[in-house]
C-alpha positions as CSV (number, residue, x, y, z in Angstrom):
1,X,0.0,0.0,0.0
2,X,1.9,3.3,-0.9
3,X,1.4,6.2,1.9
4,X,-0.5,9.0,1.0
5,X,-1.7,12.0,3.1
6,X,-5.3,10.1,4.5
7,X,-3.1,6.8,5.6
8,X,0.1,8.6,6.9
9,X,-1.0,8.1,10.5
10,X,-0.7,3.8,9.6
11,X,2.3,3.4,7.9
12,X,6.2,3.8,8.8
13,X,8.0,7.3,9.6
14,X,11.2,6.1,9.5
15,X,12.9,7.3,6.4
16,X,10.6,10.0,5.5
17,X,11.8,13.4,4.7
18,X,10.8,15.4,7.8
19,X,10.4,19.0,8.8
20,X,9.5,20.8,12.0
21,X,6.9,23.9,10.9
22,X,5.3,24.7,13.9
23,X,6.5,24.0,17.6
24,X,5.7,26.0,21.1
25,X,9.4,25.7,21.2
26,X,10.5,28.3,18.4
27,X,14.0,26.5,18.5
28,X,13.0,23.2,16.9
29,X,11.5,25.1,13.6
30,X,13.2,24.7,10.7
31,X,14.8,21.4,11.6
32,X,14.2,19.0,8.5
33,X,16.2,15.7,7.7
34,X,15.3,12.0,7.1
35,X,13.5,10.2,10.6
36,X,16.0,7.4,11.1
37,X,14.5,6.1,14.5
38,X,11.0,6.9,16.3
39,X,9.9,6.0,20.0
40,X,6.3,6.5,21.1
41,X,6.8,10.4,21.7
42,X,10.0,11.5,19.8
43,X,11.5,11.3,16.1
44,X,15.1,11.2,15.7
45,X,15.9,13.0,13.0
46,X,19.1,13.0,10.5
47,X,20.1,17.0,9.6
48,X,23.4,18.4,8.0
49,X,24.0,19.5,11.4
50,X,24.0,15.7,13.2
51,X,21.0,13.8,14.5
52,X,18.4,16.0,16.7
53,X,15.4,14.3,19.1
54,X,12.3,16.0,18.9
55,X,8.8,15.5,20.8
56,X,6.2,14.4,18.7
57,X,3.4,16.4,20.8
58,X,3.6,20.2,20.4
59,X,5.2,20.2,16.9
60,X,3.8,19.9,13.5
61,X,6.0,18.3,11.0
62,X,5.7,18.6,7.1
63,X,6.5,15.2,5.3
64,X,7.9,14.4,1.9
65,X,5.5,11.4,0.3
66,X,6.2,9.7,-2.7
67,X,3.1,11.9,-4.0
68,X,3.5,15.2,-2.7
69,X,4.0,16.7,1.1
70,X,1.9,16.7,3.7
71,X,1.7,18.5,7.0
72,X,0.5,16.6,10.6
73,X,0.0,17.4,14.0
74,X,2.7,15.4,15.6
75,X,0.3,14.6,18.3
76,X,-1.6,12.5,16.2
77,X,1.4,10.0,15.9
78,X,2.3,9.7,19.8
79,X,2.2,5.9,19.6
80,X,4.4,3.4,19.7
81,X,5.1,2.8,15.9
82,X,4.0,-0.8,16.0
83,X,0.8,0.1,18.0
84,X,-0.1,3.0,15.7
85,X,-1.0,0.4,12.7
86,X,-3.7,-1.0,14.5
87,X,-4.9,2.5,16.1
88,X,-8.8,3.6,14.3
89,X,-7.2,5.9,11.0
90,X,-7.4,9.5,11.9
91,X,-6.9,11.8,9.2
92,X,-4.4,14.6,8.7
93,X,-5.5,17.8,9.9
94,X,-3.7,19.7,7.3
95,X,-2.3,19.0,3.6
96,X,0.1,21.0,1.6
């Protein structure tokens, strides 16, 4: 099944193309790079600048998809990653 914007919430993070848009920490916007690791409330993600560990509540991320980008609350994907497959599918509140 390929990953689109209505599904994102199902399917594996790690090695999207990730950026942070929108935070209540102003420091963690503009940090983009591929997730390489996820826990059940953080991405890791890969910059130029070395990895960086950021909350998924409180932030809004913007991901690359193989068809286009899409933008998600972060708080929609506090899960563990295995769990989040089997969660009821929530939509995206925003799309690019």
């Amino acid at each position: 099944m390929i990953i689109t914007p209505e599904n994102i919430a199902r399917h594996e993070i790690i090695g999207l193309l990730a950026e942070v848009v929108e935070s209540t920490n102003p420091c963690l916007v503009g940090i983009r790079g591929r997730v390489t690791d996820e826990t059940r409330n953080t991405f890791l993600i890969e910059t130029d600048d070395g990895e960086k560990r950021v909350a998924k509540s409180h932030v809004s991320f913007v991901f690359s998809l193989p068809r286009g980008r899409v933008k998600v609350a972060g708080s929609i994907l506090v899960s563990q990653p295995e769990n989040r497959i089997h969660k009821k599918a929530r939509k995206p509140r925003w799309k690019l």
